[in-house]
C-alpha positions in Angstrom: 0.0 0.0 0.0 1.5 3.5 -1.2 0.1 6.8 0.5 0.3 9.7 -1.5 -0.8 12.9 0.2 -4.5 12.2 1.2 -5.2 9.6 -1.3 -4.7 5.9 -0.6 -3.3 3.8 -3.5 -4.0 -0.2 -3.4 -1.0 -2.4 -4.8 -1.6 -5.8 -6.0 0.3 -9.1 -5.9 -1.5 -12.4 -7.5 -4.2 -10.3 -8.8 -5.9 -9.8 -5.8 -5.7 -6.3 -3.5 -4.2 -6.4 -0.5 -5.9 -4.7 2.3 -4.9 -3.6 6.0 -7.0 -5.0 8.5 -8.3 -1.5 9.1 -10.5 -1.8 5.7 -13.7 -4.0 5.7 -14.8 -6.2 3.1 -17.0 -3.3 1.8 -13.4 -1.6 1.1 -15.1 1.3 3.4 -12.4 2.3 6.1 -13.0 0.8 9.7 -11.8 3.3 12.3 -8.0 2.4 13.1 -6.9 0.6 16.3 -7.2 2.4 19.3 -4.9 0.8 21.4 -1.5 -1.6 21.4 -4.5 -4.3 21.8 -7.4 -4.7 22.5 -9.0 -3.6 25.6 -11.6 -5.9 26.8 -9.4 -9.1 25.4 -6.8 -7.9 27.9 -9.0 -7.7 31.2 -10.4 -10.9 29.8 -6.8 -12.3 29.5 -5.8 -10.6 32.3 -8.7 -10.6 34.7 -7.2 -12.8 38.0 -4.3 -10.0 37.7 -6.4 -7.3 37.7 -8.5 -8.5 40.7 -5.1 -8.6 42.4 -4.0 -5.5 41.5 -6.9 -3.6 42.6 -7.5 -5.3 46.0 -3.8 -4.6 46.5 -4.0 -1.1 45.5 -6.9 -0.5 47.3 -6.5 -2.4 50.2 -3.8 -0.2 51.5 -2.1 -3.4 53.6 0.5 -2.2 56.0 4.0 -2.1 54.4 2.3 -2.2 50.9 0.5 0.6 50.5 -0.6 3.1 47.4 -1.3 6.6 48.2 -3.1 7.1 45.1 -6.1 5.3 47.2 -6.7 8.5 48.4 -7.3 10.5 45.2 -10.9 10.4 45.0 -11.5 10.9 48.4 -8.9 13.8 48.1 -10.9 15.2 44.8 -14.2 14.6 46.5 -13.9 17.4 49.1 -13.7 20.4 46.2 -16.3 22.3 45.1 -17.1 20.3 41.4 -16.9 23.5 38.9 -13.5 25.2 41.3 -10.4 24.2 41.7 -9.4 24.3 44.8 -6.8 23.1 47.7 -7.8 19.6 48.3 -7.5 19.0 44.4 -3.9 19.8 44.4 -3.9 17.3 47.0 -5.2 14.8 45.4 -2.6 14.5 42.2 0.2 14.9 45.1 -1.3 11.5 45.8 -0.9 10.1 42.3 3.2 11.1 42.9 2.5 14.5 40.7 2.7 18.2 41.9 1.7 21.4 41.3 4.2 24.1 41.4 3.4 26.6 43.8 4.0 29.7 41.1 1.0 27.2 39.2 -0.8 26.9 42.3 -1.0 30.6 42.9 -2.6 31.1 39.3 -4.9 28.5 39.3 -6.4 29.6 43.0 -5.5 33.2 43.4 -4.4 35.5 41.0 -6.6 34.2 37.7 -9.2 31.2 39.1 -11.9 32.6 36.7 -9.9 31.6 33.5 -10.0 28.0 35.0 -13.0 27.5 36.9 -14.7 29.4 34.1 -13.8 26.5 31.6 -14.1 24.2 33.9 -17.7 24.9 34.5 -18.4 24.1 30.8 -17.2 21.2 30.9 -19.9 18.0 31.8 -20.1 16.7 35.4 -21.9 13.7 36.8 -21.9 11.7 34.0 -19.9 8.7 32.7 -17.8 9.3 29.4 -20.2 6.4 27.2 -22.8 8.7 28.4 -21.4 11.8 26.5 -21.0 12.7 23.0 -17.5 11.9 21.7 -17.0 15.3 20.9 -17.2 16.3 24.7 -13.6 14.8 24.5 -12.3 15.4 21.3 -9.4 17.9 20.4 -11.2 21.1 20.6 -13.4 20.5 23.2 -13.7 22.4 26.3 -12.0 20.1 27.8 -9.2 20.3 25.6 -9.3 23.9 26.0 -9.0 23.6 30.0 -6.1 20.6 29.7 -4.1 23.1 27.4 -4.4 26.3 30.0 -3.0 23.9 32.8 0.0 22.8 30.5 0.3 26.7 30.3 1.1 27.2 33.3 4.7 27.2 35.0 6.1 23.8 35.0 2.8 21.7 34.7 3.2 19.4 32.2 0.6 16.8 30.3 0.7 14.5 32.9 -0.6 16.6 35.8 -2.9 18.7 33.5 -4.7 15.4 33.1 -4.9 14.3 36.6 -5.9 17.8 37.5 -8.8 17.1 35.2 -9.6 13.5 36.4 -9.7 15.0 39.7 -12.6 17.5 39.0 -14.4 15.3 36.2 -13.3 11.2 37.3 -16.1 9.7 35.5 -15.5 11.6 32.3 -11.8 11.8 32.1 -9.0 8.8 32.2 -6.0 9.3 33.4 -3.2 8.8 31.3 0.8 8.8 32.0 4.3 7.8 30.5 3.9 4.2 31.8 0.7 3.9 30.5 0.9 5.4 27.5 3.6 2.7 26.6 1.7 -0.2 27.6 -1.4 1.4 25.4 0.6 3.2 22.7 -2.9 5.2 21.7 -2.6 7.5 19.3 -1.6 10.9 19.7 -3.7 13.8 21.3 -6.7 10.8 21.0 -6.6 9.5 24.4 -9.8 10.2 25.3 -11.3 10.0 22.3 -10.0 6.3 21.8 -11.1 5.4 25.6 -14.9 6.8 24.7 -14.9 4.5 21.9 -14.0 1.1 23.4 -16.4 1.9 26.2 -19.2 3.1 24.2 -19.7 -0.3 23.6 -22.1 -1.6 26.4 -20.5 -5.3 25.5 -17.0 -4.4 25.7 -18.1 -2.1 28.9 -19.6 -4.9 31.1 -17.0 -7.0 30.3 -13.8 -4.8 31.6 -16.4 -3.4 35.0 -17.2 -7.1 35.8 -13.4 -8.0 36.0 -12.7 -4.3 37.7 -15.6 -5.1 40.5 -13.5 -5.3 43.7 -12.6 -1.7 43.5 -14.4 0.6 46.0 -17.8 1.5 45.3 -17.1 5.3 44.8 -14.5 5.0 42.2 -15.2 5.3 38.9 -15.3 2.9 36.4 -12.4 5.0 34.5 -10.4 4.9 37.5 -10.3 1.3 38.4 -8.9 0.7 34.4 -6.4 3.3 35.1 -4.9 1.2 38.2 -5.2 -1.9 36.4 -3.1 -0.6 33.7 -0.7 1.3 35.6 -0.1 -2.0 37.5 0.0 -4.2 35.2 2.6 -1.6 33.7 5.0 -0.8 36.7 4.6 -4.0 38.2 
């Protein structure tokens, strides 16, 4: 297969064309992997792992404890449309922090730029329940993950948690050990997360495996500590 510019050009050996995988039988293009693999085969492969995992990251045993068990409860305690204190808080507990020159931006000197985004953005409902573009690049909450990165030494990492922390059923968490476990594609994190669990199959499948998490956390939450465990682990 030879791309030129936009156009795609089929090549043919034995007389017959040779298509990716991407291409149904149709010759209409499917919508390109989201992931390394795929995400519900994985819990499914993975699933006595993944109950591990989570009891152990949750279970906060003495000697082998997470502090990122306390992110939600951390997040929980801010007012949902401000940033405030507690949330900066809360990433500290996922071994991230917010400079205190960022800090004094985002809760002092210009809270309105932030909160005022953040307010546009959807709360209290799941990221299946919300139209893709909701997450897409250009959303609002695009907007609002790009004036975090802005600000003095905060970098893509802790712009998103900053997010998960005020939106955790709409946002998933993505860092560097992640990302190269999933290998999604760029700037299409979210996007590529809202499509696998769009799926009500696929859904049920990875929240059955994920069920020993705390009630409170979110669905998107207990696949981020599968993932990061299975990937630092």
């Amino acid at each position: 297969m030879v791309f030129r510019g936009s156009r795609i050009c089929w090549l043919c050996t034995d007389n017959r064309i040779q298509k990716p995988p991407w291409v149904g039988r149709s010759g209409r293009l499917n919508r390109m992997p989201a992931f390394a693999f795929d995400l519900a085969e994985w819990f499914t492969d993975n699933a006595e792992q993944v109950d591990r995992h989570l009891c152990r990251y949750f279970g906060g045993k003495a000697g082998d404890q997470f502090t990122g068990r306390w992110f939600d409860h951390f997040a929980a305690i801010a007012d949902p449309n401000r940033f405030e204190a507690s949330d900066l808080i809360a990433v500290e507990a996922l071994k991230v922090e917010v400079p205190s020159e960022a800090a004094s931006v985002m809760l002092l000197t210009d809270p309105e730029r932030f909160n005022g985004l953040l307010r546009e953005i959807p709360r209290e409902q799941d990221l299946w329940e919300r139209r893709r573009l909701d997450v897409d690049v250009g959303s609002k909450a695009d907007d609002l993950h790009a004036a975090l990165k802005a600000l003095p030494r905060v970098g893509w990492v802790t712009a998103g948690k900053l997010l998960a922390a005020k939106r955790p059923r709409l946002i998933p968490i993505l860092d560097e050990r992640v990302q190269g476990l999933l290998k999604p594609r760029d700037e299409l994190f979210w996007v590529s997360m809202h499509d696998e669990l769009s799926d009500e199959s696929r859904r049920t499948t990875i929240a059955e495996i994920c069920r020993v998490a705390p009630p409170h956390v979110s669905l998107l939450r207990r696949i981020d500590v599968a993932l990061w465990m299975a990937a630092t682990q």
